[in-house]
C-alpha positions, 0 to 999 in steps of 0.5 A: 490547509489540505487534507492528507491523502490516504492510498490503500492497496488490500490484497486477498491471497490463495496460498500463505506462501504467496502472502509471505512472498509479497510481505516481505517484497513490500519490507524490503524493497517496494515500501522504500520505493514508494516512500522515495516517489512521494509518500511520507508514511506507509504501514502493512498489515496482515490481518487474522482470520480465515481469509489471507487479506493484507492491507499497505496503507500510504500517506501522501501529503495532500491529494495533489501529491498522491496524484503526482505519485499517481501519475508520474511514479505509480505506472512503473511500481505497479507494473513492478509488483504485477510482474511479480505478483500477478493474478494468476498468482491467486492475488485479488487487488484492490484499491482505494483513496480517501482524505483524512479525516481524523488522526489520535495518536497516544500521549506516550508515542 
């Protein structure tokens, strides 16, 4: 059996406003659009600190789904949220892939 595909986009912001801005773009439309080309999951979090990071998480699968998203879907989406939320915005991006490896969840869930 394939492993299930992990993709994970972190995002490092300047200003609050743009963090909030971007969050409630990924509630709102662009999770539904992702989940819609392929993902079965997906998850945003807003981490505490001094820093402004946020994480979305996307489960695919296996990574051959991933890549079929990755290349068939993914160009468009991204071009999406570039043209929204580009750089020069004061987003730092990035991204990265993985198998899962374990998963736990409680008995009451």
């Amino acid at each position: 059996m394939n492993a299930s595909c992990t993709y994970a986009v972190q995002a490092e912001f300047d200003d609050p406003a743009v963090a909030d801005e971007w969050v409630a773009w990924l509630r709102d439309e662009h999770l539904d659009d992702v989940l819609a080309a392929g993902a079965l999951d997906a998850e945003v979090v807003r981490w505490e600190g001094e820093s402004i990071h946020v994480s979305v998480r996307y489960l695919f699968a296996d990574r051959r789904a991933f890549t079929r998203y990755e290349e068939e879907q993914a160009p468009r989406l991204r071009d999406e949220g570039l043209r929204r939320f580009p750089p020069e915005r004061g987003i730092r991006y990035a991204r990265a892939v993985g198998a899962v490896c374990a998963r736990a969840a409680s008995a009451s869930t």
